[in-house]
N, CA, C and O atoms as a GROMACS GRO file, in nm:
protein
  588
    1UNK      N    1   2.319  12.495  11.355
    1UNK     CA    2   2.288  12.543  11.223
    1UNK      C    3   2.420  12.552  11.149
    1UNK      O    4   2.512  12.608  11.209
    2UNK      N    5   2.447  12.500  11.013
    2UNK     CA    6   2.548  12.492  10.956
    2UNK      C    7   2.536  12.596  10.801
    2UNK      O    8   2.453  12.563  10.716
    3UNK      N    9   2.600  12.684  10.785
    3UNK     CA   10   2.601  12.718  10.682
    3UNK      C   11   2.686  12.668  10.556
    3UNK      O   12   2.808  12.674  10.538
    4UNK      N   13   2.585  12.616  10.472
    4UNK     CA   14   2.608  12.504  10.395
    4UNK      C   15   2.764  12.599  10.263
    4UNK      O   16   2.873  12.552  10.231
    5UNK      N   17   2.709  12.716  10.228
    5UNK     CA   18   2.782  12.794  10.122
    5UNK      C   19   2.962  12.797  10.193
    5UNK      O   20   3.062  12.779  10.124
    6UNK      N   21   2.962  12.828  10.366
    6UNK     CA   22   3.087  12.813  10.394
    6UNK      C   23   3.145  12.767  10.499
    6UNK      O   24   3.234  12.825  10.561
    7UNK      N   25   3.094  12.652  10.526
    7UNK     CA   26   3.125  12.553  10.599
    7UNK      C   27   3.120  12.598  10.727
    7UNK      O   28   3.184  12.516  10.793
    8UNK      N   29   3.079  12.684  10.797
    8UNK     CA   30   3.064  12.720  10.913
    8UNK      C   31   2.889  12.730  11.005
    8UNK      O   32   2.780  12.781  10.981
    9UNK      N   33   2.952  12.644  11.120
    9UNK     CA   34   2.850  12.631  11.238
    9UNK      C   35   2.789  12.729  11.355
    9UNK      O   36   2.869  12.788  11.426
   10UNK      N   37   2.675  12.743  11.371
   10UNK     CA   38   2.689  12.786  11.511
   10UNK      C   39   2.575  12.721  11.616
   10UNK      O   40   2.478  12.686  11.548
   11UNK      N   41   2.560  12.703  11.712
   11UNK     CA   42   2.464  12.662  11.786
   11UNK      C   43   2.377  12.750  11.867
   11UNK      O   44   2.416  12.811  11.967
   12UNK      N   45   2.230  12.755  11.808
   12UNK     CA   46   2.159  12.815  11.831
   12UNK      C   47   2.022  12.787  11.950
   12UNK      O   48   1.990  12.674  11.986
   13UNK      N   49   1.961  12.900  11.995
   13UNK     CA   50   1.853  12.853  12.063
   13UNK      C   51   1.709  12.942  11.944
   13UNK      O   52   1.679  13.055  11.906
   14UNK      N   53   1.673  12.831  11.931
   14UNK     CA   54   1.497  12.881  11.818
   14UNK      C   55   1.385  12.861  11.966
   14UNK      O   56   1.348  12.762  12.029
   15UNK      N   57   1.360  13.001  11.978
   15UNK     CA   58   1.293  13.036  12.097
   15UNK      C   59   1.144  13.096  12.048
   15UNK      O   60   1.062  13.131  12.133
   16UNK      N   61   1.105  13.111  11.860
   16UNK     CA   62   1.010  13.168  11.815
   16UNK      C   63   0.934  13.103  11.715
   16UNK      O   64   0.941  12.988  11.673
   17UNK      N   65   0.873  13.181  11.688
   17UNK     CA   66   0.799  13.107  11.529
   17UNK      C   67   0.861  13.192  11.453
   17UNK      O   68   0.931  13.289  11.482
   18UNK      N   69   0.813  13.127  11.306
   18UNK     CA   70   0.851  13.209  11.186
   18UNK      C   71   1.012  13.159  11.159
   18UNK      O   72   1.072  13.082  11.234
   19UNK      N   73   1.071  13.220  11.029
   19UNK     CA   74   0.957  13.380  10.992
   19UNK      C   75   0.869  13.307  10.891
   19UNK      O   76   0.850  13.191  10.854
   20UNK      N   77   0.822  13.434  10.862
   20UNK     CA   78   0.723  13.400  10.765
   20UNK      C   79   0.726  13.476  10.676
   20UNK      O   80   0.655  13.573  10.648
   21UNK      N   81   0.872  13.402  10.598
   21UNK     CA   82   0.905  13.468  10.439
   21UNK      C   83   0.910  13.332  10.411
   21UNK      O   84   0.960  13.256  10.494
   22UNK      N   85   0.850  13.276  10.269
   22UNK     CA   86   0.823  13.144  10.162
   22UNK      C   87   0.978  13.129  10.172
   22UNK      O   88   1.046  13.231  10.161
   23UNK      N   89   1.041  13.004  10.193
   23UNK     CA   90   1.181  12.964  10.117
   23UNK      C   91   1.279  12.998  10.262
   23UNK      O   92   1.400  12.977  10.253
   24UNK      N   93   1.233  13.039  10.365
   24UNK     CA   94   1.308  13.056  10.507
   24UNK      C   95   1.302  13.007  10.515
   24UNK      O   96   1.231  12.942  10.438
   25UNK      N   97   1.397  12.922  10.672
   25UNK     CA   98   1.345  12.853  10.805
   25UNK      C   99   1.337  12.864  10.939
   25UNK      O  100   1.270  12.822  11.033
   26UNK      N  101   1.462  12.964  10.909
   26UNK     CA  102   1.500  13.059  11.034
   26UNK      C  103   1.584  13.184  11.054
   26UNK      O  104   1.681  13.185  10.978
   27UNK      N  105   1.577  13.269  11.120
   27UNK     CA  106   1.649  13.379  11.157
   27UNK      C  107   1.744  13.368  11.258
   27UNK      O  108   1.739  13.288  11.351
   28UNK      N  109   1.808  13.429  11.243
   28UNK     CA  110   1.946  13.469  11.353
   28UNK      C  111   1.969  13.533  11.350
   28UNK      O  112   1.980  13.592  11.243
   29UNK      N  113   2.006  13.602  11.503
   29UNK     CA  114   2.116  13.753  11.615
   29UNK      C  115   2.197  13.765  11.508
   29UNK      O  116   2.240  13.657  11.467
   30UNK      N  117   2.223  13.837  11.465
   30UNK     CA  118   2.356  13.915  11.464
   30UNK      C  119   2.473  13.841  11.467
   30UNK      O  120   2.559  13.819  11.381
   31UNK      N  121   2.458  13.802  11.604
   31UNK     CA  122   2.575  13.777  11.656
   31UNK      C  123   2.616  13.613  11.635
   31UNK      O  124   2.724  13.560  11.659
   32UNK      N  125   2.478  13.545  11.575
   32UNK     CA  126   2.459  13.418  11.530
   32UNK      C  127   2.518  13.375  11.367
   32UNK      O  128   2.577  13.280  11.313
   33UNK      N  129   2.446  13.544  11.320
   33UNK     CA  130   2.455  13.568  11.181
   33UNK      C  131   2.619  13.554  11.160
   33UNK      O  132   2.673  13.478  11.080
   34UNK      N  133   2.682  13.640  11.247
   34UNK     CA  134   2.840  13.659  11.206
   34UNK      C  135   2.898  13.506  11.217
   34UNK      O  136   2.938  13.443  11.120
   35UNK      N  137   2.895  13.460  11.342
   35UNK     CA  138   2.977  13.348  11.370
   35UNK      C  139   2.949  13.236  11.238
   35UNK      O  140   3.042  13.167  11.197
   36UNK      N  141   2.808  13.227  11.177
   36UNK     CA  142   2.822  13.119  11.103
   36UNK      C  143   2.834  13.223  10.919
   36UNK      O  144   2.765  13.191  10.823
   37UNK      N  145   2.905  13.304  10.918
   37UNK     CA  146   2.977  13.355  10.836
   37UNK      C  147   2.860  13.407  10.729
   37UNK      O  148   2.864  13.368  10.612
   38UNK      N  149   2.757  13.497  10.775
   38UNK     CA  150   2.634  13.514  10.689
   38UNK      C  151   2.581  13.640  10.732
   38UNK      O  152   2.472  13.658  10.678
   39UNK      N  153   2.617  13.736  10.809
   39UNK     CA  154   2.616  13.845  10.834
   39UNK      C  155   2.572  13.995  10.728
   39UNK      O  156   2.481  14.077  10.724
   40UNK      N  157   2.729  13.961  10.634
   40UNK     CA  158   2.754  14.004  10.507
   40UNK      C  159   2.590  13.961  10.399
   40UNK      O  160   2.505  14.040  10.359
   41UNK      N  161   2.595  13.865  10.386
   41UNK     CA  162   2.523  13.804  10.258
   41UNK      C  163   2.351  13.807  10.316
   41UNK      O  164   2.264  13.831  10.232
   42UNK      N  165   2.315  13.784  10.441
   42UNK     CA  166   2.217  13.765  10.509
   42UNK      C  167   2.114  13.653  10.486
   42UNK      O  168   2.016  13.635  10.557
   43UNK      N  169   2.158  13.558  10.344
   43UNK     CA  170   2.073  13.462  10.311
   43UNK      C  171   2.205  13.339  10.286
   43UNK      O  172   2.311  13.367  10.230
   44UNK      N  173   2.182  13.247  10.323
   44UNK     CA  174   2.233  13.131  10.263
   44UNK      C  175   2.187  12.991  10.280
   44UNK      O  176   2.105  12.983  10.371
   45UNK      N  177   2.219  12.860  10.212
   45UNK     CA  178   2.177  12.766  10.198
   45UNK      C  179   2.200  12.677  10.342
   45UNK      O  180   2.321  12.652  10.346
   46UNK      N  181   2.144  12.629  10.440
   46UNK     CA  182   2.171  12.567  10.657
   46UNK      C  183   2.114  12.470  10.644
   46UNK      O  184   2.017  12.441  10.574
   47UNK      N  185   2.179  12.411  10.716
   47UNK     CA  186   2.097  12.306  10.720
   47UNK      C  187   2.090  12.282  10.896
   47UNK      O  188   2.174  12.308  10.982
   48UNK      N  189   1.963  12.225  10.906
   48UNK     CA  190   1.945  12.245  11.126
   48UNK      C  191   1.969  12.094  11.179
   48UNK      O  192   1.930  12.004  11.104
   49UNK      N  193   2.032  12.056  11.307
   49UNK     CA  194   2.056  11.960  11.332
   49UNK      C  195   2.000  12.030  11.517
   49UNK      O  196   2.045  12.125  11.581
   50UNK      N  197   1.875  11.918  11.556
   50UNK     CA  198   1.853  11.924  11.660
   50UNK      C  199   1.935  11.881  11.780
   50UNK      O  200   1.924  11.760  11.796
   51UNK      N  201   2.016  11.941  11.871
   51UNK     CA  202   2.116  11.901  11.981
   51UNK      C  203   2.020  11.879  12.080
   51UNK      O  204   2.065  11.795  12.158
   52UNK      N  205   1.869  11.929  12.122
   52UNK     CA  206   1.873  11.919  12.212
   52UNK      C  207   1.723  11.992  12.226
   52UNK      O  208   1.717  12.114  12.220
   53UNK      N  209   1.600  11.909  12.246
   53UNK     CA  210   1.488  11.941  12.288
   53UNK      C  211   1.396  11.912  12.402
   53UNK      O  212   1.354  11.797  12.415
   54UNK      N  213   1.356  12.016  12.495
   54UNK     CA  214   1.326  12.038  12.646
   54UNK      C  215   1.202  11.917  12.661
   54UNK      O  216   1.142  11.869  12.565
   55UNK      N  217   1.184  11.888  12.778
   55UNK     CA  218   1.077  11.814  12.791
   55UNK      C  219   1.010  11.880  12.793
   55UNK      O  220   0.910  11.849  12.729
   56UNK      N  221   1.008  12.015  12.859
   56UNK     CA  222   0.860  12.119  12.876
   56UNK      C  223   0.856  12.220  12.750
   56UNK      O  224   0.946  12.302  12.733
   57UNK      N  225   0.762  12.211  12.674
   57UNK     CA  226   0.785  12.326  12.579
   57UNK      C  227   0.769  12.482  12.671
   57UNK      O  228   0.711  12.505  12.777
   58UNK      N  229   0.822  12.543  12.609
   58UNK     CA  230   0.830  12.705  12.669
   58UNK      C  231   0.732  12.786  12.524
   58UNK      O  232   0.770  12.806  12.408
   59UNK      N  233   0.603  12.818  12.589
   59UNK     CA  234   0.556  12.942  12.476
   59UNK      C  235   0.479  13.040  12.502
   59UNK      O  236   0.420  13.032  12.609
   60UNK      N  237   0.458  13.135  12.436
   60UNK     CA  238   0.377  13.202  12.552
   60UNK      C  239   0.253  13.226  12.476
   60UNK      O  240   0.161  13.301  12.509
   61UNK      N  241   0.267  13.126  12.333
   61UNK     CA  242   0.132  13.169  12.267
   61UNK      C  243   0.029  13.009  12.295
   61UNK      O  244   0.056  12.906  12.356
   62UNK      N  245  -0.085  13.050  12.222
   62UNK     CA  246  -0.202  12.988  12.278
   62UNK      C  247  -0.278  12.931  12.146
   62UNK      O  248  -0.396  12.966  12.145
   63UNK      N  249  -0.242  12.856  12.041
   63UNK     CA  250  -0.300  12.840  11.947
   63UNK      C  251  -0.182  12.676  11.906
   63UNK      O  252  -0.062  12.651  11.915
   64UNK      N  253  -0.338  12.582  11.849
   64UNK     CA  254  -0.312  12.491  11.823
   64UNK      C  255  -0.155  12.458  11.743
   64UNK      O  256  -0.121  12.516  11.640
   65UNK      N  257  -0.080  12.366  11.808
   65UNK     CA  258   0.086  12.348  11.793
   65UNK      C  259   0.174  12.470  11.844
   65UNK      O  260   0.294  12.449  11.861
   66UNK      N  261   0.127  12.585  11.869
   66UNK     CA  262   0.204  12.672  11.923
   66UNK      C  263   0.282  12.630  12.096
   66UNK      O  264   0.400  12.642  12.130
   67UNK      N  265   0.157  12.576  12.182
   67UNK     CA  266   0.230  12.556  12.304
   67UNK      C  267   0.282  12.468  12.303
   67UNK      O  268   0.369  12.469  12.390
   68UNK      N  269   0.275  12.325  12.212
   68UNK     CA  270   0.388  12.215  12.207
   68UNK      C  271   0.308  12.123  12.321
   68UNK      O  272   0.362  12.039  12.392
   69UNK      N  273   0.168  12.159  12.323
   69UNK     CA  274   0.093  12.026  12.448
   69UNK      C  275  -0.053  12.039  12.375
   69UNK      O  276  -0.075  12.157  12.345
   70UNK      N  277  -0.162  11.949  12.338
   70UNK     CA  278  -0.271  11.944  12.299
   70UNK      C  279  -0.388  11.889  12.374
   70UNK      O  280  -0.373  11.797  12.454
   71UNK      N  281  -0.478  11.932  12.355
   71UNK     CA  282  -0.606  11.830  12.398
   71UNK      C  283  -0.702  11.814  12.264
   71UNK      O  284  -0.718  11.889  12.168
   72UNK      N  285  -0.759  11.687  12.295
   72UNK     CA  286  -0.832  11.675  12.162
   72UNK      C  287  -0.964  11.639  12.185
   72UNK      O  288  -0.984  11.528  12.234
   73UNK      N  289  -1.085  11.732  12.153
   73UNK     CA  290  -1.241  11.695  12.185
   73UNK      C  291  -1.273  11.524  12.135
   73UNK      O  292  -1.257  11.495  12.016
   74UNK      N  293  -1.311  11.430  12.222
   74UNK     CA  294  -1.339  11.324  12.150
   74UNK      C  295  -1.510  11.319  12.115
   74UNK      O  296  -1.566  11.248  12.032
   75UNK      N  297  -1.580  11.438  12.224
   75UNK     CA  298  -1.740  11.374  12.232
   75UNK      C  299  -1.814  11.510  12.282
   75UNK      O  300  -1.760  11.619  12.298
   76UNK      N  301  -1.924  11.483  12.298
   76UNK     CA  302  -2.007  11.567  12.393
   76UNK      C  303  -2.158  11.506  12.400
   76UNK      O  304  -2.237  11.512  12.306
   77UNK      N  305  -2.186  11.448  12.523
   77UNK     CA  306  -2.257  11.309  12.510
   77UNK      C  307  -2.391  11.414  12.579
   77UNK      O  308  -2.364  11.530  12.608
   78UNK      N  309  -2.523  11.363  12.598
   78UNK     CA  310  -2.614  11.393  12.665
   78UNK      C  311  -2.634  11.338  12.770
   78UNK      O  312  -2.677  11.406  12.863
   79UNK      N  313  -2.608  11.195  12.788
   79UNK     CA  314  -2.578  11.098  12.845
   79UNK      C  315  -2.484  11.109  12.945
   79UNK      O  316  -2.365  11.125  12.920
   80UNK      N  317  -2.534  11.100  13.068
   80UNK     CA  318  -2.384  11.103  13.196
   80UNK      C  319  -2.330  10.945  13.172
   80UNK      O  320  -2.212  10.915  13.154
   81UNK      N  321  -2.427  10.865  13.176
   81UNK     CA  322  -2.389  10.681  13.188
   81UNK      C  323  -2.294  10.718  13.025
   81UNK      O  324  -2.182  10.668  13.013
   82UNK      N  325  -2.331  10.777  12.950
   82UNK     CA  326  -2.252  10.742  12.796
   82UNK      C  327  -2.131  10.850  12.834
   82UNK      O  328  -2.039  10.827  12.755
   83UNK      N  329  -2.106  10.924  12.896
   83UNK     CA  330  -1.983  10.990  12.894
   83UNK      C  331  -1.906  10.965  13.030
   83UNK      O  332  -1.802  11.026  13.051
   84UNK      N  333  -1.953  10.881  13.117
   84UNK     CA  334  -1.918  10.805  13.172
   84UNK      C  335  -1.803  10.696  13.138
   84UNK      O  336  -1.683  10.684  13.164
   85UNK      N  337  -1.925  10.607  13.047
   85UNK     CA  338  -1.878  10.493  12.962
   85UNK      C  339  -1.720  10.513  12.914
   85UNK      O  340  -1.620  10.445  12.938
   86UNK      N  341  -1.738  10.630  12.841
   86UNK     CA  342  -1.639  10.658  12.754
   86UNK      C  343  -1.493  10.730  12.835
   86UNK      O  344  -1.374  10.705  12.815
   87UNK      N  345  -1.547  10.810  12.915
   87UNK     CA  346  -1.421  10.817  13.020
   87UNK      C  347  -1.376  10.726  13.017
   87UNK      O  348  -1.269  10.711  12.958
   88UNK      N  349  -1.453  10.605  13.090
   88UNK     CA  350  -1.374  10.545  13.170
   88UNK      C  351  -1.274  10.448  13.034
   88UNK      O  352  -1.161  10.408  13.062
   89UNK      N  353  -1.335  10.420  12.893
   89UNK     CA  354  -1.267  10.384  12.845
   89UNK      C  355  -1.153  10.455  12.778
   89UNK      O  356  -1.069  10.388  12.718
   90UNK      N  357  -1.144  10.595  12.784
   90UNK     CA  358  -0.996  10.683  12.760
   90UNK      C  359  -0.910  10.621  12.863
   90UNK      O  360  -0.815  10.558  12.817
   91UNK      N  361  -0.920  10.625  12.988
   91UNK     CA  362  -0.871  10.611  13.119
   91UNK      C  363  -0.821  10.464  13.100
   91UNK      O  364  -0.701  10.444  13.080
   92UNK      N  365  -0.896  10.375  13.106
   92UNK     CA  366  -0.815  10.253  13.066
   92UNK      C  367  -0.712  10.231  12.907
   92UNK      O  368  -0.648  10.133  12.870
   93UNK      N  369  -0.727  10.332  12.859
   93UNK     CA  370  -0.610  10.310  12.734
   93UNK      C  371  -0.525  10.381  12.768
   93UNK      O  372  -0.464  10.422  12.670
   94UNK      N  373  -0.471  10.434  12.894
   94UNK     CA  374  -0.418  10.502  12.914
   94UNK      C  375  -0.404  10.676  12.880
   94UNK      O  376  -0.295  10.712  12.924
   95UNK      N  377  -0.438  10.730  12.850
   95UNK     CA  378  -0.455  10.872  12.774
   95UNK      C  379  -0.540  10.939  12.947
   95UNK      O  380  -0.560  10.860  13.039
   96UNK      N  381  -0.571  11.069  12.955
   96UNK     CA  382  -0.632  11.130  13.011
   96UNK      C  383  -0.680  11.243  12.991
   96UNK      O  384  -0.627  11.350  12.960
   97UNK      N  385  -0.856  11.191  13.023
   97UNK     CA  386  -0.945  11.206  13.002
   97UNK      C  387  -0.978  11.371  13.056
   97UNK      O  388  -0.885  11.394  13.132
   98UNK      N  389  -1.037  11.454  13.053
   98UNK     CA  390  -1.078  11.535  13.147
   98UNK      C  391  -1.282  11.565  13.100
   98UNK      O  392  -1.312  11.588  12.983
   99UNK      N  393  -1.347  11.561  13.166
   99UNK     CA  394  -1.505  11.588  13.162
   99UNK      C  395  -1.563  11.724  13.213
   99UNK      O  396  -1.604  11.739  13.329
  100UNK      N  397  -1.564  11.817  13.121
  100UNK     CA  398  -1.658  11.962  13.166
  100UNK      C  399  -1.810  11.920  13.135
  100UNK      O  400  -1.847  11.849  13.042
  101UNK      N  401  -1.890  11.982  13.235
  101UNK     CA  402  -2.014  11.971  13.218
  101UNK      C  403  -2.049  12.123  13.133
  101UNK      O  404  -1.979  12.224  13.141
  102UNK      N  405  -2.163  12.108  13.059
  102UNK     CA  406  -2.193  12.196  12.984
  102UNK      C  407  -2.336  12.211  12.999
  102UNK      O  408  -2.423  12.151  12.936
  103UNK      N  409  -2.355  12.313  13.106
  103UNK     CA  410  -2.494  12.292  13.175
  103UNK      C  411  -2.642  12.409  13.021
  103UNK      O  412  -2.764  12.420  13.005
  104UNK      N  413  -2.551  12.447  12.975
  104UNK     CA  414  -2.677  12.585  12.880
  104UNK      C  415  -2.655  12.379  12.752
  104UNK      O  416  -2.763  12.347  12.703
  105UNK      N  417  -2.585  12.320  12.731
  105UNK     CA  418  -2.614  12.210  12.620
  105UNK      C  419  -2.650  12.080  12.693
  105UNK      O  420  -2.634  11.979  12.626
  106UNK      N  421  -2.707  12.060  12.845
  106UNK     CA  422  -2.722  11.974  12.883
  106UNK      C  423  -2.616  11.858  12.849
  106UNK      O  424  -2.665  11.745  12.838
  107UNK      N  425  -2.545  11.865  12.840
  107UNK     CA  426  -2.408  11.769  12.824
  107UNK      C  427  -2.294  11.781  12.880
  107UNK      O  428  -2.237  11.872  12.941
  108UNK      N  429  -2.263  11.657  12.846
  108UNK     CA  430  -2.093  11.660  12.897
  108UNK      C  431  -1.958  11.654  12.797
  108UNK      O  432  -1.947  11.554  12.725
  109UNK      N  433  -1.882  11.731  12.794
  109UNK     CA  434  -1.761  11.765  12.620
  109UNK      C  435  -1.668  11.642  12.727
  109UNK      O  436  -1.660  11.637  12.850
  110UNK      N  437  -1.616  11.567  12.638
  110UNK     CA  438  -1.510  11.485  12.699
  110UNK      C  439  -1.387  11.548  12.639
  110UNK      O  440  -1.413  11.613  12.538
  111UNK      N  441  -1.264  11.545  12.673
  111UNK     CA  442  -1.129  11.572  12.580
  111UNK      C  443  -1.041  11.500  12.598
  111UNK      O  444  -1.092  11.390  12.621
  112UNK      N  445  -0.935  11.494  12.602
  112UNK     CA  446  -0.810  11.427  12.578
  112UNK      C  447  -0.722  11.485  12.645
  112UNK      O  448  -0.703  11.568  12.556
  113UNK      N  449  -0.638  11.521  12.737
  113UNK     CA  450  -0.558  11.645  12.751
  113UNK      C  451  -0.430  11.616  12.800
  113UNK      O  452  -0.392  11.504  12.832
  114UNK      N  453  -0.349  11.742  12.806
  114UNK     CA  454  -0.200  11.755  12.818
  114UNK      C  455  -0.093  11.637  12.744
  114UNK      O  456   0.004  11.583  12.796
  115UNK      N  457  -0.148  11.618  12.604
  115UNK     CA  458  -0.102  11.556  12.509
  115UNK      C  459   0.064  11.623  12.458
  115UNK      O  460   0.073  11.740  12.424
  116UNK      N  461   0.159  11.552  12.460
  116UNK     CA  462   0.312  11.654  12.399
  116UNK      C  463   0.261  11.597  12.275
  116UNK      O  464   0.194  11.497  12.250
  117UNK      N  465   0.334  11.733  12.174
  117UNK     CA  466   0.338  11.754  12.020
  117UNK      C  467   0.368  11.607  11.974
  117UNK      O  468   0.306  11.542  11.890
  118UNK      N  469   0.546  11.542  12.095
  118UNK     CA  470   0.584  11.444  12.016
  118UNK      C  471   0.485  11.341  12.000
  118UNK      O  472   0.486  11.290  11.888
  119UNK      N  473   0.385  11.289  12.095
  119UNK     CA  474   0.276  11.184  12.096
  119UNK      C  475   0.174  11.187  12.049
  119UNK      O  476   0.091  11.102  12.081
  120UNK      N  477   0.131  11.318  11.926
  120UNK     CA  478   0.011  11.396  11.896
  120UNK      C  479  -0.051  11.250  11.831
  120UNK      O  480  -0.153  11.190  11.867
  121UNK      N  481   0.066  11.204  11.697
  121UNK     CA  482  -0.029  11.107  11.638
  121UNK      C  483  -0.023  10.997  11.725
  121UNK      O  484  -0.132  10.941  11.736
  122UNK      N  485   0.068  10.945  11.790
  122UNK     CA  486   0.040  10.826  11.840
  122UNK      C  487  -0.088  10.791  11.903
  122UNK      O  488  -0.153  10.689  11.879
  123UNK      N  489  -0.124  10.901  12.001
  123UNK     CA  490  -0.273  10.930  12.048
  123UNK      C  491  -0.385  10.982  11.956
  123UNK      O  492  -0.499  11.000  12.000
  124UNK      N  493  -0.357  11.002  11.844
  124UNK     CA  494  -0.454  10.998  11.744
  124UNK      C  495  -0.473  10.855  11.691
  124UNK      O  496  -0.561  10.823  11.611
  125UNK      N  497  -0.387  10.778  11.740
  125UNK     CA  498  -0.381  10.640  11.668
  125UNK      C  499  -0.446  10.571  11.787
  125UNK      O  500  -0.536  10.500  11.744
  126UNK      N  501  -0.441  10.567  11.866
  126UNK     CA  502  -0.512  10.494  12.009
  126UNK      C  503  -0.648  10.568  12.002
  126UNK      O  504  -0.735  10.482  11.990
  127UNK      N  505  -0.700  10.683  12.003
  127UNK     CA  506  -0.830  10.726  11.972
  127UNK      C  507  -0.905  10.615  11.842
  127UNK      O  508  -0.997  10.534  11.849
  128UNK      N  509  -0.790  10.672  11.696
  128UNK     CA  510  -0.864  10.588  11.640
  128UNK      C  511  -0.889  10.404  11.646
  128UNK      O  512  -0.973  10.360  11.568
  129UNK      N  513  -0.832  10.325  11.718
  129UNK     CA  514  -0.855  10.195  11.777
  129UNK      C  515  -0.937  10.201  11.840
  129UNK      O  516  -0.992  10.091  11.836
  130UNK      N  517  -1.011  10.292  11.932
  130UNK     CA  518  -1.074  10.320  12.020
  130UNK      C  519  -1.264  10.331  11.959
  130UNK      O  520  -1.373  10.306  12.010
  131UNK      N  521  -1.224  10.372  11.854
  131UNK     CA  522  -1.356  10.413  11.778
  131UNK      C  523  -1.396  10.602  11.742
  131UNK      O  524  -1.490  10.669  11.698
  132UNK      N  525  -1.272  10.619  11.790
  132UNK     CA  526  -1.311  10.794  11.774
  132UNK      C  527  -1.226  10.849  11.647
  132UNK      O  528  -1.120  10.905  11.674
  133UNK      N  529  -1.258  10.840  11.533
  133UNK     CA  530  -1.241  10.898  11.447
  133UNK      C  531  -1.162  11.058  11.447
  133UNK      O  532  -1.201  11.157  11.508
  134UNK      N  533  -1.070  11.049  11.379
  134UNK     CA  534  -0.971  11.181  11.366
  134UNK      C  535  -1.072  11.311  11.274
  134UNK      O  536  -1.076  11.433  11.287
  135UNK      N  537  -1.114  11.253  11.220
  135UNK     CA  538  -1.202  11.383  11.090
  135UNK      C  539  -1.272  11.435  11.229
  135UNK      O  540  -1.237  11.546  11.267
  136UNK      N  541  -1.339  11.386  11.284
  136UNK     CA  542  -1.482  11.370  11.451
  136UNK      C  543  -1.406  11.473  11.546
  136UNK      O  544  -1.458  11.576  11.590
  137UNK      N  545  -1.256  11.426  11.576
  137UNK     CA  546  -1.229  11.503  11.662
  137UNK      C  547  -1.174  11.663  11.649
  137UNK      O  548  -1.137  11.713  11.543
  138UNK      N  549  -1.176  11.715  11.748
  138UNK     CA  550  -1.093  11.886  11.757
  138UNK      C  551  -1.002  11.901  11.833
  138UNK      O  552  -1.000  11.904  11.956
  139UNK      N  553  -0.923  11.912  11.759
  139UNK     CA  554  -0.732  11.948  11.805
  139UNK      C  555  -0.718  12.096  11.897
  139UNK      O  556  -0.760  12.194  11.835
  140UNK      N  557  -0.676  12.118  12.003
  140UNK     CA  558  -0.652  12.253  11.995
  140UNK      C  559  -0.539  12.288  12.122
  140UNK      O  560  -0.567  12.224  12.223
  141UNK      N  561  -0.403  12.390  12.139
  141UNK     CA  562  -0.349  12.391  12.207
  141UNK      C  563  -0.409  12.386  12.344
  141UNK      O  564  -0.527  12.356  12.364
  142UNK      N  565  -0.326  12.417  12.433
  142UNK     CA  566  -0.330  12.462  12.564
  142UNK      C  567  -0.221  12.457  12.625
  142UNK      O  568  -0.127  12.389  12.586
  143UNK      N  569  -0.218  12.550  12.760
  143UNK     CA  570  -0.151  12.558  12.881
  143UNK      C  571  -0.044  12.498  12.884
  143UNK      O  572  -0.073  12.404  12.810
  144UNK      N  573   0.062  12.481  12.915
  144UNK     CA  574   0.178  12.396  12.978
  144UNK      C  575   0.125  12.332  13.091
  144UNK      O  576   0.137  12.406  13.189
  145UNK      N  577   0.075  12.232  13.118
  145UNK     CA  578   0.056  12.174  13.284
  145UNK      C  579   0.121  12.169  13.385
  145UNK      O  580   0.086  12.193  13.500
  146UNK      N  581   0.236  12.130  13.339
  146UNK     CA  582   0.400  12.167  13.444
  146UNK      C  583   0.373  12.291  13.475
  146UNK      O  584   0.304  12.280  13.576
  147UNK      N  585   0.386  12.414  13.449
  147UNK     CA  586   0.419  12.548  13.498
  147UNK      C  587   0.336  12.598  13.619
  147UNK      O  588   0.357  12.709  13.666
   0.00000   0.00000   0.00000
């Protein structure tokens, strides 16, 4: 993070969300605040330069883009042969598939899962080649799978 008003840097870890004041982007320690010379003033003009992002996101919240991994509903068929079908064609485009049975809707929900943030659209883009429409589908976090 560079503070643009006086030329001074510091390197930070953004371990949160927020904040959530209009015209922020981020907060800093104290001890972050001083080194990049903003302590005093508590607002100034930064600009962020990414050094360095984990393969595993770390979060401990549970809401769509928060954990930094997605699954995305493609279906929920009545049909075992039709959600079958369709597995097996997630599975051959590479993506993976996972199938809960949903015994009170007589069906089967297909999803998409352990998707990273960085591949969200790309796999929205292979769905839609696929025939599954983005408006159709439901986005929603989950779990870290690694952990």
């Amino acid at each position: 993070m560079t503070n643009l008003d006086k030329g001074k840097s510091v390197d930070v870890r953004i371990n949160d969300r927020g904040p959530f004041v209009e015209g922020r982007i981020i907060d800093l320690t104290p001890a972050a605040a001083k080194q990049a010379g903003l302590l005093d003033s508590g607002i100034a003009n930064v600009t962020l330069t990414l050094i360095f992002s984990p393969d595993v996101p770390e979060s401990k919240y549970d809401r769509a883009g928060d954990t930094g991994w997605y699954q995305i509903q493609v279906g929920a068929y009545s049909s075992l042969l039709t959600a079958y079908s369709q597995y097996d064609r997630l599975l051959n485009a590479g993506l993976r598939p996972y199938a809960q049975l949903l015994p009170d809707a007589n069906a089967v929900r297909l999803t998409v899962r352990w998707i990273p943030a960085y591949q969200l659209d790309k796999t929205v883009k292979v769905l839609s080649a696929l025939g599954f429409a983005e408006k159709d589908t439901l986005k929603k976090s989950e779990a870290n799978p690694y952990k």
